[in-house]
N, CA, C and O atoms as a GROMACS GRO file, in nm:
protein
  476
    1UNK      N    1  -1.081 -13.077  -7.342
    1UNK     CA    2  -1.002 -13.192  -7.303
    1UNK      C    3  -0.963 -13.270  -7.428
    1UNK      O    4  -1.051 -13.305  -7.507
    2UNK      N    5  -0.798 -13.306  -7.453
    2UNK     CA    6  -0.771 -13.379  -7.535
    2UNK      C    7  -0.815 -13.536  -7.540
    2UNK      O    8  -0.799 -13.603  -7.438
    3UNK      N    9  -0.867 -13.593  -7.648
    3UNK     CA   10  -0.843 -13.744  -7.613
    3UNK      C   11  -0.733 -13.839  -7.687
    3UNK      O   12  -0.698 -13.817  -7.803
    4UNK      N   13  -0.686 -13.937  -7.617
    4UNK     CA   14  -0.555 -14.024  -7.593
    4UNK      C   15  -0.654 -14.140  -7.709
    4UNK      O   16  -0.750 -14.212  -7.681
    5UNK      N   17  -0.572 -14.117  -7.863
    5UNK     CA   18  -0.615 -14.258  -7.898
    5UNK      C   19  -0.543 -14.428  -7.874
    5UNK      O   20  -0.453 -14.449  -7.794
    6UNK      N   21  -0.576 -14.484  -7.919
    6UNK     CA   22  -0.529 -14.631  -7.840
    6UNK      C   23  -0.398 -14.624  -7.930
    6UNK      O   24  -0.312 -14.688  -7.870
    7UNK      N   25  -0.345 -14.569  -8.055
    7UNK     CA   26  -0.250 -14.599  -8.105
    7UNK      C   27  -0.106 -14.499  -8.042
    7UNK      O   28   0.015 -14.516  -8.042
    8UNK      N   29  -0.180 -14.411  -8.002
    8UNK     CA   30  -0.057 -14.295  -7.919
    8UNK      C   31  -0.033 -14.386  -7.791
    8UNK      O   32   0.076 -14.382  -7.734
    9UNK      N   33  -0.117 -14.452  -7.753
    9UNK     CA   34  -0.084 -14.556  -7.599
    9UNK      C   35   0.023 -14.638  -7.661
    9UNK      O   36   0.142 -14.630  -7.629
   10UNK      N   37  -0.060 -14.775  -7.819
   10UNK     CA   38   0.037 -14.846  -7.812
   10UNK      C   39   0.169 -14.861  -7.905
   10UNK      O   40   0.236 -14.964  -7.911
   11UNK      N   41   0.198 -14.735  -7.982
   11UNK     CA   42   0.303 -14.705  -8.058
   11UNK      C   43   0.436 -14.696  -7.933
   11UNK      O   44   0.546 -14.735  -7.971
   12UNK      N   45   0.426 -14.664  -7.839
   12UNK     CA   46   0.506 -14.602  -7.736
   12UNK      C   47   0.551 -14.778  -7.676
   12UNK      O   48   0.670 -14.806  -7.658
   13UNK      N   49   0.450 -14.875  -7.653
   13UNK     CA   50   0.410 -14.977  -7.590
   13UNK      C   51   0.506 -15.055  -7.643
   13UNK      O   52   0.599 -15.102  -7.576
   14UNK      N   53   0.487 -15.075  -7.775
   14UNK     CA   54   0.536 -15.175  -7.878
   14UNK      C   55   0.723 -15.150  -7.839
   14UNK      O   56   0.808 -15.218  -7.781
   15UNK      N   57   0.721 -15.032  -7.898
   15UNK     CA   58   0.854 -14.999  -7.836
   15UNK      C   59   0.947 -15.052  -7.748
   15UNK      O   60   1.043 -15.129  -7.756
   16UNK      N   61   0.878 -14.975  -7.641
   16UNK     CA   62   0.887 -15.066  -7.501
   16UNK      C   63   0.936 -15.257  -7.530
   16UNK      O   64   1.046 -15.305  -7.504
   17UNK      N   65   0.841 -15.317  -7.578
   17UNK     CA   66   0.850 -15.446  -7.546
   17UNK      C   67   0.977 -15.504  -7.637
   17UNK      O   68   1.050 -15.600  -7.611
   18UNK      N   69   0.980 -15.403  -7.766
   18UNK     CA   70   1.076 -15.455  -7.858
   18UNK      C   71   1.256 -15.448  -7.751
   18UNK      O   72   1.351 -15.525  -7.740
   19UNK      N   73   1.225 -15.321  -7.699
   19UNK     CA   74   1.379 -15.325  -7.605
   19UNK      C   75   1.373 -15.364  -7.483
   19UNK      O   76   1.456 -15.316  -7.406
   20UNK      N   77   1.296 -15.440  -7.442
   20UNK     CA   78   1.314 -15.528  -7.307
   20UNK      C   79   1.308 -15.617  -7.350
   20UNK      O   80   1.314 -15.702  -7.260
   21UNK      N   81   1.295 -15.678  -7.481
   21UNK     CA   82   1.292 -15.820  -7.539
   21UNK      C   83   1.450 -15.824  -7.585
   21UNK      O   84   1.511 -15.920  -7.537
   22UNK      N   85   1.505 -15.762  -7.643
   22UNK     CA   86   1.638 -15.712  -7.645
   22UNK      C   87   1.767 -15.752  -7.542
   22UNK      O   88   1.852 -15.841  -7.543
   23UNK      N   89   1.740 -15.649  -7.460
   23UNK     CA   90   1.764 -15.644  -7.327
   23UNK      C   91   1.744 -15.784  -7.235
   23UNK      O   92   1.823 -15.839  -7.158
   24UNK      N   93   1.619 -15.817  -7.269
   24UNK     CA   94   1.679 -15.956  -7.186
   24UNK      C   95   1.750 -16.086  -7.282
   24UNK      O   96   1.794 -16.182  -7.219
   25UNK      N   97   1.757 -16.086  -7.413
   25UNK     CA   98   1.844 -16.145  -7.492
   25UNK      C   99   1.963 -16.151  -7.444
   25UNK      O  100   2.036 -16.251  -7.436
   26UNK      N  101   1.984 -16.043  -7.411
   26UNK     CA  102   2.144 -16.015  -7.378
   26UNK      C  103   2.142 -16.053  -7.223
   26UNK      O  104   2.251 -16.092  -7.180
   27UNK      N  105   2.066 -16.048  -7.158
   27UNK     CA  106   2.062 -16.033  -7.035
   27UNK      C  107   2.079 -16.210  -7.028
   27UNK      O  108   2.186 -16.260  -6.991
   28UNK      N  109   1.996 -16.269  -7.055
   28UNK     CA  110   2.022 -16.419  -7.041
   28UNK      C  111   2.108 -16.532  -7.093
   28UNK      O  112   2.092 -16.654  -7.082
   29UNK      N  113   2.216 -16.451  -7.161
   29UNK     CA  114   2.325 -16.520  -7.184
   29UNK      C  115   2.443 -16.516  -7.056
   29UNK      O  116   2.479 -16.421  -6.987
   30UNK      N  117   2.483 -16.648  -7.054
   30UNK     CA  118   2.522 -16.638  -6.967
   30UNK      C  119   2.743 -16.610  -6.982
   30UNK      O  120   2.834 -16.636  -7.060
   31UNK      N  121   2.727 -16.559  -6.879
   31UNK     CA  122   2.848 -16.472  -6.853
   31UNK      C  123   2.950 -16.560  -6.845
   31UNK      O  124   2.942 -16.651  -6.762
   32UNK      N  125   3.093 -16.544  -6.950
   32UNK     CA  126   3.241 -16.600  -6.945
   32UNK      C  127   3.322 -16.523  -6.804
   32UNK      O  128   3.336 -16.405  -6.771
   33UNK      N  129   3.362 -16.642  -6.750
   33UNK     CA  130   3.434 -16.645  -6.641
   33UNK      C  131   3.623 -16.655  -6.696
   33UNK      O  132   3.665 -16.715  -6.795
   34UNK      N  133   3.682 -16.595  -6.621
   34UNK     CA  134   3.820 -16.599  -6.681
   34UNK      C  135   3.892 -16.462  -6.698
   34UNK      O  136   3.819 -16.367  -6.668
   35UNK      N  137   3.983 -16.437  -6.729
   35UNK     CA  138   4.079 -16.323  -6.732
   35UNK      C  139   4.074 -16.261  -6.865
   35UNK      O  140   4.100 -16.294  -6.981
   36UNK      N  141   4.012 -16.116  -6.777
   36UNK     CA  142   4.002 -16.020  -6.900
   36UNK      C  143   4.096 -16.024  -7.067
   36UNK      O  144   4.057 -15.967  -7.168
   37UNK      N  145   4.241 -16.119  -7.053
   37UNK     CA  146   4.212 -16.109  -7.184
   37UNK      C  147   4.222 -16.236  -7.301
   37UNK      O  148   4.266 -16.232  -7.416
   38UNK      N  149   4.153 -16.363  -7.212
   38UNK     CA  150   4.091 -16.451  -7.247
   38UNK      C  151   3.951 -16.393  -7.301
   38UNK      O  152   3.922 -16.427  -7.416
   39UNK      N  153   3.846 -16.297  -7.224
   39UNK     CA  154   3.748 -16.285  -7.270
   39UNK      C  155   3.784 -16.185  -7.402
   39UNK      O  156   3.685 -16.198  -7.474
   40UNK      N  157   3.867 -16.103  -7.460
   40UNK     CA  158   3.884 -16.014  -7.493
   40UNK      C  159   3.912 -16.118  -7.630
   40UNK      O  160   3.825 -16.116  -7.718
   41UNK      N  161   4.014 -16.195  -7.645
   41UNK     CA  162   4.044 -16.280  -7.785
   41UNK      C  163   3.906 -16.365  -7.792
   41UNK      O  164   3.911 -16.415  -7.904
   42UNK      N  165   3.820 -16.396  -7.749
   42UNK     CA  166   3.729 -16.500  -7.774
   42UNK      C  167   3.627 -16.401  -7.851
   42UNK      O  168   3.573 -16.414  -7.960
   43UNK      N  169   3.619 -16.272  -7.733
   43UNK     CA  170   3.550 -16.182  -7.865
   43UNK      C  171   3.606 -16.152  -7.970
   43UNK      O  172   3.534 -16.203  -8.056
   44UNK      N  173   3.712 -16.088  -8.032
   44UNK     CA  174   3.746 -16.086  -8.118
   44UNK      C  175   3.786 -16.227  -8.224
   44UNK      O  176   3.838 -16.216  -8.335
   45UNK      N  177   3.742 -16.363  -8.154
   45UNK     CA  178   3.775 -16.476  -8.204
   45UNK      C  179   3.659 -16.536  -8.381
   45UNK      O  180   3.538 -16.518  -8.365
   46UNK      N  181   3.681 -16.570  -8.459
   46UNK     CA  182   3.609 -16.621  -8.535
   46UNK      C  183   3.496 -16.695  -8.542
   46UNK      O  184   3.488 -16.806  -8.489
   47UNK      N  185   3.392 -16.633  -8.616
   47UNK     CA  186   3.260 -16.694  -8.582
   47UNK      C  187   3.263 -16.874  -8.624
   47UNK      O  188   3.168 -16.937  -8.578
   48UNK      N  189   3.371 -16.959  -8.713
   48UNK     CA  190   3.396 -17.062  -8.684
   48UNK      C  191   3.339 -17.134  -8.528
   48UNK      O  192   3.278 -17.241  -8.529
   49UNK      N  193   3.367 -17.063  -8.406
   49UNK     CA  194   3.386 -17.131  -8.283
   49UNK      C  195   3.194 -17.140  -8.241
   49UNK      O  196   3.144 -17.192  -8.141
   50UNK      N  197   3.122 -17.068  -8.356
   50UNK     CA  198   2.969 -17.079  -8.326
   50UNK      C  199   2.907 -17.166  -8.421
   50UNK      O  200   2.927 -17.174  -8.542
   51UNK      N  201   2.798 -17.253  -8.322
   51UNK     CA  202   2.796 -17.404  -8.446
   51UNK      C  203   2.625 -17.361  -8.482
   51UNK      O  204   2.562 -17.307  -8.390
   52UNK      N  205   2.594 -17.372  -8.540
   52UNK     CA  206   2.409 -17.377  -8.558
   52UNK      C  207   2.376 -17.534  -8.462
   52UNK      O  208   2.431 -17.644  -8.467
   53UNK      N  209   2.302 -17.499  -8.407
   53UNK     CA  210   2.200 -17.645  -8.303
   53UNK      C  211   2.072 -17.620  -8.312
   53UNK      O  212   2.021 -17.508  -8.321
   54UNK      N  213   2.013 -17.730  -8.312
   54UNK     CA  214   1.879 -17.720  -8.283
   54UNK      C  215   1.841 -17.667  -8.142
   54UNK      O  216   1.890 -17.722  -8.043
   55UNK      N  217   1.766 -17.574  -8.130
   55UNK     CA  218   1.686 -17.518  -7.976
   55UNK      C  219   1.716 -17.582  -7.858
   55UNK      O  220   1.768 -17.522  -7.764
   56UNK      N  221   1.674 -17.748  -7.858
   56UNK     CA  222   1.670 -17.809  -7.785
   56UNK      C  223   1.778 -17.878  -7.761
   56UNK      O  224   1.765 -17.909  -7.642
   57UNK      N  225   1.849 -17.910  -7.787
   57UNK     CA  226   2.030 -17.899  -7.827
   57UNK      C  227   2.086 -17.822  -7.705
   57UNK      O  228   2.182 -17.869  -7.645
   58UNK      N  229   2.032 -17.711  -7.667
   58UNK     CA  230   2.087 -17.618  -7.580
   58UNK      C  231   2.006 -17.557  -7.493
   58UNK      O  232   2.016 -17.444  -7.446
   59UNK      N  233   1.914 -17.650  -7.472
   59UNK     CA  234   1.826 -17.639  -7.333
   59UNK      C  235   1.709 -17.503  -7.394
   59UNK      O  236   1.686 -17.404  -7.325
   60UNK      N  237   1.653 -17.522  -7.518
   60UNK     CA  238   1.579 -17.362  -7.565
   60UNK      C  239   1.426 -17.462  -7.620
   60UNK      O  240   1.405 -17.582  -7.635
   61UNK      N  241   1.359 -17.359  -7.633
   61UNK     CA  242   1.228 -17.410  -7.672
   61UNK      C  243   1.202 -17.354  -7.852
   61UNK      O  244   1.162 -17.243  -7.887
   62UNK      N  245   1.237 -17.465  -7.937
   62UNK     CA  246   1.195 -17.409  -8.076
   62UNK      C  247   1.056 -17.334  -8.125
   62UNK      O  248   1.049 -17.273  -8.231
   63UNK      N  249   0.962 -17.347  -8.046
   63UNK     CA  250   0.844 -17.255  -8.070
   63UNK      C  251   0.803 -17.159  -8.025
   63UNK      O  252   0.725 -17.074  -8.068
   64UNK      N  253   0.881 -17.176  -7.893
   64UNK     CA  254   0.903 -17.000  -7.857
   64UNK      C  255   0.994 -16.900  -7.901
   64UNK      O  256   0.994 -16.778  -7.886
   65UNK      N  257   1.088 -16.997  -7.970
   65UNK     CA  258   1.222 -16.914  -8.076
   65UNK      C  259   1.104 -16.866  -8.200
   65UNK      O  260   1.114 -16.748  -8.234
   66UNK      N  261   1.011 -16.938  -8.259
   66UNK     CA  262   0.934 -16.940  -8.399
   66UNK      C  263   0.849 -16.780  -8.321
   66UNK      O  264   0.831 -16.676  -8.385
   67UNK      N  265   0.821 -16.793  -8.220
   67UNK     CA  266   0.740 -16.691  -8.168
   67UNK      C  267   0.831 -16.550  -8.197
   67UNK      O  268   0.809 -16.470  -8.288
   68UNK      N  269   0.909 -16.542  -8.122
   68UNK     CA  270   0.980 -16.397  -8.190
   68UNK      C  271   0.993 -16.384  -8.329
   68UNK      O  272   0.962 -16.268  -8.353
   69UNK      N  273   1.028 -16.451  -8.449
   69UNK     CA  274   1.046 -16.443  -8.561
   69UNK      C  275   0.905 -16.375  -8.596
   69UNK      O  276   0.896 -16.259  -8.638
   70UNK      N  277   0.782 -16.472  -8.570
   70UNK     CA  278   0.668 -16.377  -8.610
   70UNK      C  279   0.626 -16.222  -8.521
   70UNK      O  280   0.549 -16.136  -8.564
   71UNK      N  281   0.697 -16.218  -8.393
   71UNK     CA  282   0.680 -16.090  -8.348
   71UNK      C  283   0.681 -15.977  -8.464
   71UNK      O  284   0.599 -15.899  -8.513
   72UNK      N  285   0.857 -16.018  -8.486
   72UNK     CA  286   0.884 -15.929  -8.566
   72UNK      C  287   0.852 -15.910  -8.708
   72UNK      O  288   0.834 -15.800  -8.759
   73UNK      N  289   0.846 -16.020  -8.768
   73UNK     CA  290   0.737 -16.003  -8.884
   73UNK      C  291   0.618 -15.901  -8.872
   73UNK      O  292   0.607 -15.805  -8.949
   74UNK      N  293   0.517 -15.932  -8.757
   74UNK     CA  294   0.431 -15.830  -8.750
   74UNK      C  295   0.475 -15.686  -8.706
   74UNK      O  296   0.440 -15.581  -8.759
   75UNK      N  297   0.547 -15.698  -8.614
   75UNK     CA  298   0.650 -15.505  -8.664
   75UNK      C  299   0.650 -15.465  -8.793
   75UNK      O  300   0.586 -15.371  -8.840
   76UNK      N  301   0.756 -15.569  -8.873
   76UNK     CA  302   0.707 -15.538  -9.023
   76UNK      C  303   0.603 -15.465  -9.066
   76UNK      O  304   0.588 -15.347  -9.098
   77UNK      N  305   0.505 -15.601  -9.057
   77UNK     CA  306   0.379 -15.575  -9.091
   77UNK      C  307   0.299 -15.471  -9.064
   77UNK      O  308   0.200 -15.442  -9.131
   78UNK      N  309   0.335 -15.416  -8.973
   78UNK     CA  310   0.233 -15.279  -8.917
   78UNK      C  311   0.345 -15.171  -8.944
   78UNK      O  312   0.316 -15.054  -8.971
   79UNK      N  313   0.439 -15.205  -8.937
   79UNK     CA  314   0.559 -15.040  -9.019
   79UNK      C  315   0.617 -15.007  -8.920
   79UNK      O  316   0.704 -14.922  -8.938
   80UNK      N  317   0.594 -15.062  -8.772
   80UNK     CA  318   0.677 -15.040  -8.694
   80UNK      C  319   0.840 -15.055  -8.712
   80UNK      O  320   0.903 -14.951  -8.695
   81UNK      N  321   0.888 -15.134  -8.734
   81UNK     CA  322   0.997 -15.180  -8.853
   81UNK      C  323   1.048 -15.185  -8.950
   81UNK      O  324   0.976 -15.261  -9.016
   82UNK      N  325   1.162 -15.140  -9.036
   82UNK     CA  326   1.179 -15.138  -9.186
   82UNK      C  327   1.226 -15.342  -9.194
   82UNK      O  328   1.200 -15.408  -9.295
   83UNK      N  329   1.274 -15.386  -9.103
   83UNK     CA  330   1.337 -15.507  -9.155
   83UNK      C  331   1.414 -15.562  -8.998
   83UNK      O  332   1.504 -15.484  -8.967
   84UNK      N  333   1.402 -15.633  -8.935
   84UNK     CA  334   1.520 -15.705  -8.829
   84UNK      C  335   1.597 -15.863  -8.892
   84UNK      O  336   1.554 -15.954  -8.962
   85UNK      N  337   1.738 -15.832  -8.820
   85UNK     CA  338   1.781 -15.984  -8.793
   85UNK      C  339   1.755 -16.009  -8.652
   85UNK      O  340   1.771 -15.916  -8.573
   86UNK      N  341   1.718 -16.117  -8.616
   86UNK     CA  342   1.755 -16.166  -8.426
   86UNK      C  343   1.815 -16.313  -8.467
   86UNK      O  344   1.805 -16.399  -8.555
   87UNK      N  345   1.902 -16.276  -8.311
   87UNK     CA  346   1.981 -16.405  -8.354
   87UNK      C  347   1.966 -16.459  -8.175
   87UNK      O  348   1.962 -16.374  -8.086
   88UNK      N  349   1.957 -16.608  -8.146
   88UNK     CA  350   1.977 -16.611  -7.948
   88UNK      C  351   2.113 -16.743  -8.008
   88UNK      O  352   2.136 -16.812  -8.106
   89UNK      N  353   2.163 -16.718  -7.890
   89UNK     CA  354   2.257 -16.825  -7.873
   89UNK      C  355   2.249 -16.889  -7.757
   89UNK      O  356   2.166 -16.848  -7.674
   90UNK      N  357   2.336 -17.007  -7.725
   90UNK     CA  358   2.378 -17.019  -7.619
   90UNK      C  359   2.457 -17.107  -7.614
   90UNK      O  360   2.459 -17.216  -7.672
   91UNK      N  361   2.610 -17.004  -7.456
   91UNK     CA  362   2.685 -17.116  -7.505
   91UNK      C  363   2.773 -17.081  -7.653
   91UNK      O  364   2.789 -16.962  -7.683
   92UNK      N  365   2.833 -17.198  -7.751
   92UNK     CA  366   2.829 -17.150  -7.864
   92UNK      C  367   2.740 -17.191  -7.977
   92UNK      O  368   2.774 -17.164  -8.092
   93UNK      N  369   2.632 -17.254  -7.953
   93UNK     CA  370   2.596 -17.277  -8.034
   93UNK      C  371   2.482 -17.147  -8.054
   93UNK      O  372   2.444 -17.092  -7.950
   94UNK      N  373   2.422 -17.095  -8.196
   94UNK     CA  374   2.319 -17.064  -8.208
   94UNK      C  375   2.185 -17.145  -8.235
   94UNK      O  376   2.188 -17.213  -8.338
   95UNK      N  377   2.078 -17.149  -8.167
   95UNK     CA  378   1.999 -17.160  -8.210
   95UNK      C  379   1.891 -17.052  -8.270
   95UNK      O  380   1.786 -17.116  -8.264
   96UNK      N  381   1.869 -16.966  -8.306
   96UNK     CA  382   1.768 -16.919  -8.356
   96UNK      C  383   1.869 -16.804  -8.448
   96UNK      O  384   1.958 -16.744  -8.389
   97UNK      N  385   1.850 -16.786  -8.571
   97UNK     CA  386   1.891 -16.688  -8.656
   97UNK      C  387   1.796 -16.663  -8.764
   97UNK      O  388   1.781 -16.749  -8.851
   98UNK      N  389   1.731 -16.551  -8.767
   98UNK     CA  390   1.585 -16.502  -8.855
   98UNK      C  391   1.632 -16.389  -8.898
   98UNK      O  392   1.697 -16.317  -8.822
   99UNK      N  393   1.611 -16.359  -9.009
   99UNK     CA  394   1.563 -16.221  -9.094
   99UNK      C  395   1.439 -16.190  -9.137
   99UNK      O  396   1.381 -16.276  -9.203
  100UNK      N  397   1.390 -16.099  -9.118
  100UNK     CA  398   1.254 -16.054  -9.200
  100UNK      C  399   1.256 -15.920  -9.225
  100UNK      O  400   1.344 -15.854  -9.172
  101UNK      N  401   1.164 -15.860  -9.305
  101UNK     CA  402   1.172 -15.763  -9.386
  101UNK      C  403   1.231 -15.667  -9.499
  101UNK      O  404   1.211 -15.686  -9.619
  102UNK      N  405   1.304 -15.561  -9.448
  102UNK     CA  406   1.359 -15.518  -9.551
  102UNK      C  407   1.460 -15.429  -9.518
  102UNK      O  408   1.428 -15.335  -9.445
  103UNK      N  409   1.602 -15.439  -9.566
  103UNK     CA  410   1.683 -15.328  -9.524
  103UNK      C  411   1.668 -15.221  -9.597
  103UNK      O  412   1.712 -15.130  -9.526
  104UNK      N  413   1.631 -15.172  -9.705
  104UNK     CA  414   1.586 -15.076  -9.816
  104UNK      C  415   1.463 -15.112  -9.894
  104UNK      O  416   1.452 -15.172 -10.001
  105UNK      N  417   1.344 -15.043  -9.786
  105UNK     CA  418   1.197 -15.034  -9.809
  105UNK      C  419   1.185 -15.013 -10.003
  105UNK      O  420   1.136 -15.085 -10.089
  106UNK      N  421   1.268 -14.853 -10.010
  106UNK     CA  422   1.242 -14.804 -10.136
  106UNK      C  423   1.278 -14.932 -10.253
  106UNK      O  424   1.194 -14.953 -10.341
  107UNK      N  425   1.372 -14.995 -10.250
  107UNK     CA  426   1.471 -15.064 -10.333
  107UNK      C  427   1.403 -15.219 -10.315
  107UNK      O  428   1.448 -15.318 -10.373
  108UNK      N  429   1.281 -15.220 -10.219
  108UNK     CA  430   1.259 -15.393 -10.192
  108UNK      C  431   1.391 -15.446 -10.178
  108UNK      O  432   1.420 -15.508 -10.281
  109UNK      N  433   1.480 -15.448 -10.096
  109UNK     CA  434   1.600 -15.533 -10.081
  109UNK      C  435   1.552 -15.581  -9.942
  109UNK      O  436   1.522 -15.510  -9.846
  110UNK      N  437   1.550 -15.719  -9.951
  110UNK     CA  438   1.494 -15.788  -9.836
  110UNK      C  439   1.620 -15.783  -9.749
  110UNK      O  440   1.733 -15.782  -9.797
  111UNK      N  441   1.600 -15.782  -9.644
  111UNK     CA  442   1.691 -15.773  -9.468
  111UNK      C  443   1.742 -15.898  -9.497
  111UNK      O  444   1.665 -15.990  -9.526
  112UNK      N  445   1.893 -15.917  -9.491
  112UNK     CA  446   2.026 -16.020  -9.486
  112UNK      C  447   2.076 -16.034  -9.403
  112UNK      O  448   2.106 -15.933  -9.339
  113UNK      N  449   2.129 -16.212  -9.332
  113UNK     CA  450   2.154 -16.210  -9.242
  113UNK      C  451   2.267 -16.137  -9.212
  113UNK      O  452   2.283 -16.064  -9.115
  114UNK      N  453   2.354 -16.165  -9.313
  114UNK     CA  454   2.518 -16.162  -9.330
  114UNK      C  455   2.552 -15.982  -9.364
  114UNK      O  456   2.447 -15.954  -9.305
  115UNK      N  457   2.579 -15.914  -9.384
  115UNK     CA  458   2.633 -15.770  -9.408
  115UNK      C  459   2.768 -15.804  -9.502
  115UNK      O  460   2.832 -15.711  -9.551
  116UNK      N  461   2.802 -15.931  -9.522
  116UNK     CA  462   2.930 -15.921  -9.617
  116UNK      C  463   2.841 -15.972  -9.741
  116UNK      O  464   2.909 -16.018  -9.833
  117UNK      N  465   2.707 -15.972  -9.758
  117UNK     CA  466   2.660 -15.988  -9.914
  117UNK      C  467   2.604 -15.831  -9.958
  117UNK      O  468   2.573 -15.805 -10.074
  118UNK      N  469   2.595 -15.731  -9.845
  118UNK     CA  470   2.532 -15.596  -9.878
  118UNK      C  471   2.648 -15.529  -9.938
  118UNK      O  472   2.762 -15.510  -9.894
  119UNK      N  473   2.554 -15.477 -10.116
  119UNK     CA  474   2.685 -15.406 -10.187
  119UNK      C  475   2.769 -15.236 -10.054
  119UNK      O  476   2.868 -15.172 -10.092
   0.00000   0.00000   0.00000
């Protein structure tokens, strides 16, 4: 009989929680009402129209925003992860925008929010 160590349980686990944490990110924003191609220019519209707010600004809890940032830090930390951005919004404002780790482990190039500073 084989035995199941606790890290083959929670390598699979972690997983799991990272894309239902995801998933409901997206899931709890709430949905633009209006004609397909009103929604269609607003997406393609300039991030200008998104303001930074504080958490509470937009009905969010700042220490449960601080809580995912260290989630993912500890992904990091255990290698589950090379590096994440998360970002929540709501509405237009953002409140929560974090980077941690690393987009190129080998190179130490720490994870950026932006992709227009990556050579």
């Amino acid at each position: 009989m084989t035995s199941i160590s606790s890290a083959q349980i929670l390598n699979p686990l972690k997983t799991s929680i990272v894309a239902l944490f995801l998933v409901l990110l997206v899931a709890c924003n709430p949905a633009t009402t209006g004609s397909g191609s009103n929604q269609a220019s607003s997406a393609s519209g300039s991030t200008a129209d998104l303001q930074m707010a504080a958490p509470e600004e937009a009905g969010m809890d700042s220490a449960r925003l601080d809580r995912v940032t260290q989630t993912m830090q500890s992904y990091v930390d255990d290698g589950l992860l090379a590096g994440v951005v998360t970002m929540a919004a709501r509405g237009s404002k953002i409140v929560h925008f974090e980077s941690v780790g690393f987009r190129d482990v080998e190179a130490n190039a720490p994870m950026m929010q932006s992709s227009e500073s990556i050579p």
